[in-house]
C-alpha positions in Angstrom: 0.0 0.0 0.0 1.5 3.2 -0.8 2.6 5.6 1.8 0.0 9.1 2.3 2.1 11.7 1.5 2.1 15.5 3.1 0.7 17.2 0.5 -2.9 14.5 0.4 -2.6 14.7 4.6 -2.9 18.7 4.2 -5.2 18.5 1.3 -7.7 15.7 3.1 -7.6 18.3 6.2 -8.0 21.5 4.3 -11.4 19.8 2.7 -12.2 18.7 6.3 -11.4 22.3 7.9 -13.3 24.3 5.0 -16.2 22.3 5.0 -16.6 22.9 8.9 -16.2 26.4 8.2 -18.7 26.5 6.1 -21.3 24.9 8.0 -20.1 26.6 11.6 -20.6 30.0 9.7 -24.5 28.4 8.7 -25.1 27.2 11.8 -23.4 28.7 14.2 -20.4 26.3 16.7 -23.0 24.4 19.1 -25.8 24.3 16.4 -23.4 22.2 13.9 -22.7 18.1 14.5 -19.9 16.3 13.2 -22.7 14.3 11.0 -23.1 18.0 9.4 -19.0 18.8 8.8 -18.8 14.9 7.6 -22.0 15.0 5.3 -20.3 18.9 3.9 -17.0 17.3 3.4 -18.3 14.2 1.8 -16.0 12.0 4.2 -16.7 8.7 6.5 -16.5 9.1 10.2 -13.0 7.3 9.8 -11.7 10.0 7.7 -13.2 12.9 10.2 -12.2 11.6 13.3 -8.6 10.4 12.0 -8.0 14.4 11.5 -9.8 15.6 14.3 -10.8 14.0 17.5 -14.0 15.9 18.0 -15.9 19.0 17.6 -13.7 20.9 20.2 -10.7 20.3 18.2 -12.1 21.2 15.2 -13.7 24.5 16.6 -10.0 25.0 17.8 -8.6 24.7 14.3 -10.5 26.3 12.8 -10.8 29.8 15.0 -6.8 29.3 14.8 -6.8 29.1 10.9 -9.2 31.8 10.5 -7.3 34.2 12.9 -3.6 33.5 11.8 -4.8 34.4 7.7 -5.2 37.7 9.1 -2.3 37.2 11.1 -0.4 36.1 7.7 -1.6 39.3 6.0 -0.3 41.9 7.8 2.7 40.6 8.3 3.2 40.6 4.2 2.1 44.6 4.2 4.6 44.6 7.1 7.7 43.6 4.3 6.7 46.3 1.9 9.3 49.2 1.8 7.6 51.7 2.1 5.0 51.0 4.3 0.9 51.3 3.4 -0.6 53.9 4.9 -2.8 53.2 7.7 -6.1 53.6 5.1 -4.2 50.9 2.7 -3.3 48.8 5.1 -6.6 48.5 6.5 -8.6 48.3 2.3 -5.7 45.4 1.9 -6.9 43.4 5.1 -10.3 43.7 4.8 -10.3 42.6 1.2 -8.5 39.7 2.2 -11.0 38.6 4.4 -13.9 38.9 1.8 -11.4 37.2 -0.5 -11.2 34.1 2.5 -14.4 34.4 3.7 -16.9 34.6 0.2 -15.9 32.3 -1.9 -19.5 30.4 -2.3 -22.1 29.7 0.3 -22.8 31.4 3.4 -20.1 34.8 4.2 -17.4 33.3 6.9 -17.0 36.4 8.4 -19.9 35.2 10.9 -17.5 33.5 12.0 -15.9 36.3 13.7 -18.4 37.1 16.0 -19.2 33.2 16.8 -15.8 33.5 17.7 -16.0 35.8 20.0 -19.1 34.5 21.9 -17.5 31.0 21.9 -14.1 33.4 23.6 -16.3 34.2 26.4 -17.1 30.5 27.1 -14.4 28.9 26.5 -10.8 29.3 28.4 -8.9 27.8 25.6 -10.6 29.4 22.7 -10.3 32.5 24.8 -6.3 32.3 24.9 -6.3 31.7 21.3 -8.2 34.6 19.9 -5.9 36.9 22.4 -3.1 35.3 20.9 -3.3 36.3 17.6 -5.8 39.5 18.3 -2.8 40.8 20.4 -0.6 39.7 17.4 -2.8 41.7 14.8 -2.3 45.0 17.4 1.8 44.7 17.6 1.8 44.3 13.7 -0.4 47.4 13.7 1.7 49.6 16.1 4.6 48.2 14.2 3.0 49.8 11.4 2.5 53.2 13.1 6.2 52.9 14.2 7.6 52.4 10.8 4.8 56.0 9.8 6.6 57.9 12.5 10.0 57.0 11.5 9.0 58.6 8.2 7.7 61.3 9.4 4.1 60.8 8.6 2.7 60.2 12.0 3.7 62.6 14.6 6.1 61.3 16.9 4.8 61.2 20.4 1.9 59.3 19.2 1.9 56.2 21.7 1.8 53.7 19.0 0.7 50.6 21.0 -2.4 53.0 22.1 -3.2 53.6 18.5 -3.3 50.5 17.3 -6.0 49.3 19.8 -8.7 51.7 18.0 -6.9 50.7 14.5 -7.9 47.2 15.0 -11.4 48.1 16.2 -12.1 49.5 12.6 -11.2 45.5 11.5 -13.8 43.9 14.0 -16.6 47.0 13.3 -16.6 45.9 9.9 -16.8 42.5 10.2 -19.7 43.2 12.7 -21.3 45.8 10.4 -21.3 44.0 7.2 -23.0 40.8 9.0 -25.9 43.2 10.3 -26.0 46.0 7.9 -25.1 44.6 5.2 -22.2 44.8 2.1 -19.5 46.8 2.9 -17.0 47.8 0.5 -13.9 47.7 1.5 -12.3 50.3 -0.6 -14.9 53.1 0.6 -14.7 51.9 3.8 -10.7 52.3 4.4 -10.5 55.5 2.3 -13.8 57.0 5.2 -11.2 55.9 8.0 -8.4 57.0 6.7 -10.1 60.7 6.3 -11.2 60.5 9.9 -7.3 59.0 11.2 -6.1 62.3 8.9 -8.6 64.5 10.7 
């Protein structure tokens, strides 16, 4: 029998992980069985449970997945010399998340705030998402650093403070668009950057 390379393991739990995220942005975390992610994925229980040993560790896997794209993402606007400005870098995230999160079926930016409900409930979930949300803030007041350094931001701008109402525009949107519907990302960087300006 020939050996399962690491490209097919990744691929198998790629399908596996996507499909989940699909139906956990349906459904909600609690509201979604493992019959549901297996039925989505089109795999036996063998194949499921080989990957993942339950619904916990899947919920884990795929809040970390989710959360370290973003993660990913800045930290490639971080390598660009010179640095987006803070309206750019925000249009760039945010249009990587629609790019993630709407590719067909339901909009997995819901699960953002699933995320954060199941945060409040869960310890270890909890640790995670302040893991990489604290993450997303240090490459932000990175970000601000790099601005002052040039000049563009003034310099006794604290910017570990700053990037704490930064990130909030990330969240609002993802909160806004799932109650108030399509948000473009373009319009909605170049309205903050007018107001960070101001």
């Amino acid at each position: 029998m020939p050996r399962v390379n690491e490209q097919y393991i990744e691929r198998r739990r790629r399908a596996i992980l996507e499909a989940a995220w699909h139906c956990f942005a349906k459904h909600g975390f609690h509201a979604t069985s493992m019959d549901d992610v297996m039925e989505a994925a089109g795999v036996s229980p063998s194949v499921l449970y080989r990957w993942f040993s339950g619904k916990d560790e899947l919920i884990n896997a795929t809040v970390a997945e989710v959360l370290q794209g973003l993660v990913d993402g800045l930290d490639e606007l971080l390598q660009l010399d010179p640095p987006p400005s803070l309206a750019e870098t925000l249009e760039r995230v945010l249009s990587r998340i629609l790019a993630q999160a709407t590719p067909g079926g339901p909009d997995l930016t819901a699960l953002a705030v699933q995320t954060w409900t199941e945060a409040l409930r869960d310890p270890q979930i909890h640790a995670l998402v302040a893991d990489r949300y604290r993450k997303l803030r240090e490459g932000l007041a990175e970000l601000i650093r790099r601005h002052q350094a040039a000049g563009a931001l003034p310099a006794d701008l604290d910017p570990d403070a700053a990037a704490a109402p930064l990130f909030s525009m990330l969240l609002g949107f993802a909160l806004q668009r799932l109650l108030l519907g399509p948000e473009d990302p373009a319009t909605y960087a170049q309205a903050a950057g007018a107001l960070l300006r101001a």
